[in-house]
C-alpha positions in Angstrom: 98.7 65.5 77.0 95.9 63.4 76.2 92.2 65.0 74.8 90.7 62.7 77.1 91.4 65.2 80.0 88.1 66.8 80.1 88.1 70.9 79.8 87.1 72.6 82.6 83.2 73.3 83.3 81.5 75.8 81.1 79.8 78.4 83.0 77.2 80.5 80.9 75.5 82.0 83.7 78.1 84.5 85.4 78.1 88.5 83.6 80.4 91.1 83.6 77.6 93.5 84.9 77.7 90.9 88.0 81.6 90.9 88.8 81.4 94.8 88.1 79.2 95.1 90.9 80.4 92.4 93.6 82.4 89.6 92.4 83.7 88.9 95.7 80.0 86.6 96.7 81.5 85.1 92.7 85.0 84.3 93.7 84.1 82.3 96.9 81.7 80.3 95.1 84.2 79.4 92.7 87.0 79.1 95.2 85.0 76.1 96.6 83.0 74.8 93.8 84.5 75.5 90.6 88.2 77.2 91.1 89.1 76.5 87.1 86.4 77.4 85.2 85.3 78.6 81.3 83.7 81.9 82.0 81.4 82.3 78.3 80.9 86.0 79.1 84.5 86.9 79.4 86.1 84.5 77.2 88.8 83.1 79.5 89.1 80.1 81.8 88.9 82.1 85.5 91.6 81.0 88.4 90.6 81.6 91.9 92.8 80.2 94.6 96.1 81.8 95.2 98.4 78.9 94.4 97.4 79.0 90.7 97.4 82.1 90.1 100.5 82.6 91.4 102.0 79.7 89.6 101.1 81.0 86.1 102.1 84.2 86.9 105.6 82.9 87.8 105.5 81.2 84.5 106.2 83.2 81.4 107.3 80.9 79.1 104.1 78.5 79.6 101.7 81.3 80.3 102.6 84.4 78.1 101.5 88.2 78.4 101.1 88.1 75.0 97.2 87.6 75.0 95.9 88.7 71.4 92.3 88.8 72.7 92.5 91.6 75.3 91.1 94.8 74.4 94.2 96.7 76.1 96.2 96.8 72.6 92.9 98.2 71.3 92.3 100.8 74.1 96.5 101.9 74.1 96.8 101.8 70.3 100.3 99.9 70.8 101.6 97.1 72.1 102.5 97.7 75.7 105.1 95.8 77.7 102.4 94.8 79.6 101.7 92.1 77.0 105.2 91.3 76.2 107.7 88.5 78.3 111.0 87.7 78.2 114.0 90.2 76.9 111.8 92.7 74.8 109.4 93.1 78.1 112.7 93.4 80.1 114.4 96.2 78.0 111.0 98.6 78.4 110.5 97.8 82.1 114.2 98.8 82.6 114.2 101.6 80.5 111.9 103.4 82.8 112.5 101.9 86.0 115.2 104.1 87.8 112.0 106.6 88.0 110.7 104.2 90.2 113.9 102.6 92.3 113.7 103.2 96.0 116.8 105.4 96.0 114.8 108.0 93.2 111.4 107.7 95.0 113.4 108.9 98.4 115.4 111.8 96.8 113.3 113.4 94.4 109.7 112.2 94.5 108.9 111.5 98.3 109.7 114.9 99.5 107.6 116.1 96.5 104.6 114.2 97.5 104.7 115.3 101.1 104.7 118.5 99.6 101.7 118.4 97.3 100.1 116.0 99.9 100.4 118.7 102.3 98.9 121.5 99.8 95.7 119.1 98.7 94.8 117.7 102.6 95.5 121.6 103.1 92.7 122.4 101.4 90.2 120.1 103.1 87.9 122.0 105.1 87.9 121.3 109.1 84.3 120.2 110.1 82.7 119.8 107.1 81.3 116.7 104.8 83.9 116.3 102.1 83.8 113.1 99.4 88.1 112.3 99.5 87.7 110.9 95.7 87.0 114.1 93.6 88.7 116.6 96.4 91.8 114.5 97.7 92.7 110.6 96.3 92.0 111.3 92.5 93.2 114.6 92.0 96.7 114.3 94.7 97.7 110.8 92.9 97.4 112.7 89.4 99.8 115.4 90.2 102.2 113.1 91.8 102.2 111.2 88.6 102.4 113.8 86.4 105.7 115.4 88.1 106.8 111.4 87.6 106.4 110.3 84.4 107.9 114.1 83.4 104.2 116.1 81.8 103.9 118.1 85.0 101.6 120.5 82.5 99.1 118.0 82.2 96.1 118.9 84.5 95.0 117.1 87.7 91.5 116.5 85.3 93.5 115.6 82.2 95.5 112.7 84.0 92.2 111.6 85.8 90.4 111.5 82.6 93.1 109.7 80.7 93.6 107.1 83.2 89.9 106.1 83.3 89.4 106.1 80.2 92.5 103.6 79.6 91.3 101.4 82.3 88.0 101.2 80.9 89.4 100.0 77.3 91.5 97.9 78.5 88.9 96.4 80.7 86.0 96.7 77.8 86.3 92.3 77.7 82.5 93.1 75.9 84.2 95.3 72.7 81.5 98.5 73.4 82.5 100.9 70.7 82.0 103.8 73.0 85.0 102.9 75.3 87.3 102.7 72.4 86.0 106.3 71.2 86.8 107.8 74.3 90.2 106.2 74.7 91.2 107.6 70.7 90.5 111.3 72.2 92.8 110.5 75.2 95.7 109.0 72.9 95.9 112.0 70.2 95.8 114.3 73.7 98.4 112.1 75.2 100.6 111.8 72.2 100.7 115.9 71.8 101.0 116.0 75.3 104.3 113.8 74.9 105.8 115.4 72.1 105.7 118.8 73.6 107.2 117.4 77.3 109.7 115.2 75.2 111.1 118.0 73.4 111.8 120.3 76.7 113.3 117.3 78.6 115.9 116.8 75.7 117.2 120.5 76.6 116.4 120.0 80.6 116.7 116.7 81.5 115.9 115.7 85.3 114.4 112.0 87.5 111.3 111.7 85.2 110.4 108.7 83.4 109.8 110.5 80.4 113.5 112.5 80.7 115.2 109.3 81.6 113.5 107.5 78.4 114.3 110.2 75.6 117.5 110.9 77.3 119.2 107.4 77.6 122.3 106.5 75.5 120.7 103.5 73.8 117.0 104.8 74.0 114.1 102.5 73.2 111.8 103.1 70.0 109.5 106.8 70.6 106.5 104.7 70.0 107.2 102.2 73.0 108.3 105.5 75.1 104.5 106.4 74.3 103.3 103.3 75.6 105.4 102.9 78.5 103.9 106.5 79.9 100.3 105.5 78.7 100.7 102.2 81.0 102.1 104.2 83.9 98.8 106.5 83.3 96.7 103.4 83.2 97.6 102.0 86.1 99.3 104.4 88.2 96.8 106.7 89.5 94.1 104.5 90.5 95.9 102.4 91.8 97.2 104.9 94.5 93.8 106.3 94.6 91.7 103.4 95.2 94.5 101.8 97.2 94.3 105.1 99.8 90.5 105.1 99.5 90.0 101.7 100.3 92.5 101.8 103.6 90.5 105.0 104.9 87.1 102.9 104.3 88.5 100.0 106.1 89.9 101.8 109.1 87.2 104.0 109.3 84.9 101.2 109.5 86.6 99.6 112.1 87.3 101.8 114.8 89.3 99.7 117.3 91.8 98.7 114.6 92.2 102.7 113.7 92.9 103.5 117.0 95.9 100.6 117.3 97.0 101.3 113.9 97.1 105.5 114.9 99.0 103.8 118.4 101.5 101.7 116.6 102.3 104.2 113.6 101.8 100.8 112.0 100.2 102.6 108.5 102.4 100.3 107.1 100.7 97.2 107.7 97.3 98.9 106.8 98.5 99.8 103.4 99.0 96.0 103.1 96.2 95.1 104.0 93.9 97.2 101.9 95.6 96.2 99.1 95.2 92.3 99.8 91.2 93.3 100.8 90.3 94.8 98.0 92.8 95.1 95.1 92.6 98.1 92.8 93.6 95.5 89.8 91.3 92.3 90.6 92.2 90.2 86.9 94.6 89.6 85.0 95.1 87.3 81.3 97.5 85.2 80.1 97.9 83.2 76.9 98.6 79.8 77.2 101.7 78.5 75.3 101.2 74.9 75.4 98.9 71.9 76.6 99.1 71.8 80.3 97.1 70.9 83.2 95.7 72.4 86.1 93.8 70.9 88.8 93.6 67.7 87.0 91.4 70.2 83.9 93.3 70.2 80.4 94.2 73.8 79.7 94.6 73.6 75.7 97.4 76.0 73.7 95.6 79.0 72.7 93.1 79.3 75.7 93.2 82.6 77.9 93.3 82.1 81.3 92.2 84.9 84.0 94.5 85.1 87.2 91.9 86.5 89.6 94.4 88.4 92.0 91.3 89.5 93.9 90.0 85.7 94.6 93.3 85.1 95.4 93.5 87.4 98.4 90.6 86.5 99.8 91.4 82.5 99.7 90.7 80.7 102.7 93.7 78.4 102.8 95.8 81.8 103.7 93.3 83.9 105.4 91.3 83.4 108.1 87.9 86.0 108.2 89.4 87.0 104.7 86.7 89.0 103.6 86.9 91.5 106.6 89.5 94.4 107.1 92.2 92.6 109.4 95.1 94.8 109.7 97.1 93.0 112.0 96.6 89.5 110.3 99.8 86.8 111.0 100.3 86.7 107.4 99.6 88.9 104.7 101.2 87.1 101.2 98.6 89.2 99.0 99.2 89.6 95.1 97.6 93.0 95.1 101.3 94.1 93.3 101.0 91.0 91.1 104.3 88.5 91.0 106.9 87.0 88.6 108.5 89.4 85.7 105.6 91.7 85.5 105.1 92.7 89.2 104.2 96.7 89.5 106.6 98.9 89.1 104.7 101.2 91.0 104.7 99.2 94.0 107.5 101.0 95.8 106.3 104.9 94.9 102.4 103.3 96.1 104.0 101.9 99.8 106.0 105.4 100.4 103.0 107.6 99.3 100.0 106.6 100.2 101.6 104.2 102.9 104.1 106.5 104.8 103.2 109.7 104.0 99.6 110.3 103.0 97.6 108.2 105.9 99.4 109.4 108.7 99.4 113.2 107.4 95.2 113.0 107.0 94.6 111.5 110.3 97.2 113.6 112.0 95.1 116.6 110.9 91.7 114.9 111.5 92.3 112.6 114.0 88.4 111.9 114.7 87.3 112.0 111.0 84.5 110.0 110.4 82.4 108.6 107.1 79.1 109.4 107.3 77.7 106.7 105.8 79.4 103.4 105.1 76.3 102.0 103.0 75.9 105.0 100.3 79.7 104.1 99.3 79.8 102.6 95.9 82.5 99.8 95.2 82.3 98.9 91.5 84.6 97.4 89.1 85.9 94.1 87.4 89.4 94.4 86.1 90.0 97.3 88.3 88.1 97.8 91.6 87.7 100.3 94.2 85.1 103.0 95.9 83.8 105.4 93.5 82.8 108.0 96.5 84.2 109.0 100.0 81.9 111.0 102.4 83.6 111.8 105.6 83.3 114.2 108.4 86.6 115.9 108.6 86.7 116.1 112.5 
């Protein structure tokens, strides 16, 4: 490729304290202006319409996982298969995936989660103001995941804790010490945590991730085992958890659409749709592998390029009103659940939770529920986005 393909624009004006608190404003500037662009403050070249983000994702040989400069390695203390392609990221996403297949999720851990889902929505109070973060969403998606990845004895807090912590390493793009000391606590607590569940799973193996893992006939290494619970952690409560709050926000905000949604059963199609609206993971990096091209910008080896996932799902060339709450849109091609080799594994347990069970058990016991007041909820994130509070009136 010839150096006389200019690099894309340089933008030195756009902070990480800005997309934490609304990139969204960000994103459709870019879309139409700049939609490849060098953002100084985060260190990668940002991609905002769907059709590139998409590609590179699709593309693991060009565009690698592999991205040295992320802080995730820093914040997990291992190299996850998050940032590993080809057969070595294959052989860990496989060694914990029949966890996750459909036919596990329907026989073990779906009638589980009604269960608990039933015990913590049991506990809401009827008429009251109750914030669904800290009493329902956080706490609900935790234990779930505990009984999953096979350390039920971890705490509702502990796995809360844990995964924020994690999330906030791995999305720590400025290097803050503090984020990394808090994420060294979590990993010795993890790691002990581990060891102990490990060692009864060996003598009474059962569906977990972890039990699967230490139990297979050709295991992978312990230290990888470690790190493939750690990313499940990571990623696999809040994305649940924002995911559920988000859809309650949106329906809740738009009455008319709640009431078809409660009249077609079609919860469905608003778990979709929340997901598109706001994902709960809005970025994510790739290292290019060679000299390429996009959008007529030279993309050199070595640069890091940001897939905005959250840009993407709001691009006009595939939604129409994108940044309202449409439920019942034509189309809905989001990449909330990423695509190519790395797509969430978690997709499937997210759909049948939250999706098919959860939504329809809360508004079957408070039909009217109500929030009290849309403007006092608090949205914030850059990597990882979704409400930080939930008021509502349990009616």
């Amino acid at each position: 490729m010839s150096d006389t393909i200019e690099l894309a624009p340089l933008d030195e004006a756009i902070t990480i304290a800005a997309l934490t608190a609304d990139p969204y404003p960000i994103y459709k500037r870019l879309r139409a202006e700049s939609p490849v662009l060098r953002v100084k403050s985060v260190g990668r070249t940002f991609l905002t319409k769907a059709s590139d983000t998409k590609l590179v994702k699709d593309n693991a040989a060009l565009f690698s996982s592999d991205d040295p400069n992320t802080p995730m390695k820093r914040a997990f203390l291992a190299h996850t298969l998050m940032r590993k392609d080809g057969k070595e990221h294959m052989r860990e996403r496989m060694a914990m995936l029949p966890a996750l297949m459909p036919k596990t999720i329907s026989a073990h851990w779906a009638p589980l989660y009604e269960r608990l889902a039933a015990e913590y929505v049991g506990r809401l109070p009827r008429g009251e103001v109750v914030d669904l973060f800290p009493t329902l969403a956080g706490p609900l998606a935790a234990r779930i995941l505990a009984h999953i990845m096979g350390i039920p004895d971890a705490s509702d807090e502990e796995m809360q804790r844990w995964s924020q912590v994690l999330i906030d390493g791995a999305g720590n793009f400025g290097w803050r010490p503090e984020p990394f000391a808090d994420s060294d606590l979590a990993n010795a607590e993890m790691d002990a945590c581990l060891e102990r569940n490990a060692e009864r799973l060996r003598a009474e193996p059962d569906a977990s991730a972890l039990s699967i893992m230490v139990n297979s006939q050709n295991p992978i290494p312990w230290s990888q085992i470690v790190a493939n619970v750690k990313i499940a952690i990571g990623g696999g409560i809040n994305e649940p958890r924002d995911a559920a709050l988000t859809i309650l926000y949106g329906l809740l905000s738009e009455r008319d659409q709640l009431a078809e949604v409660q009249r077609r059963e079609a919860w469905a199609e608003a778990f979709e749709e929340g997901g598109r609206w706001c994902a709960p993971i809005q970025a994510s990096s790739r290292l290019v592998m060679e000299d390429t091209e996009i959008r007529g910008y030279r993309i050199p080896k070595g640069d890091t390029v940001m897939t905005i996932q959250a840009s993407a799902n709001h691009d006009e060339e595939l939604y129409e009103d994108p940044d309202r709450f449409i439920v019942f849109r034509e189309r809905n091609p989001h990449q909330a659940f990423g695509s190519g080799p790395h797509h969430c594994a978690g997709a499937h347990v997210s759909r049948r939770t939250v999706g098919a069970i959860l939504l329809p058990m809360l508004f079957d016991r408070f039909p009217d529920m109500e929030i009290v007041d849309p403007g006092s909820v608090v949205w914030h994130g850059f990597g990882f986005r979704g409400p930080l509070n939930l008021a509502v009136r349990l009616k």
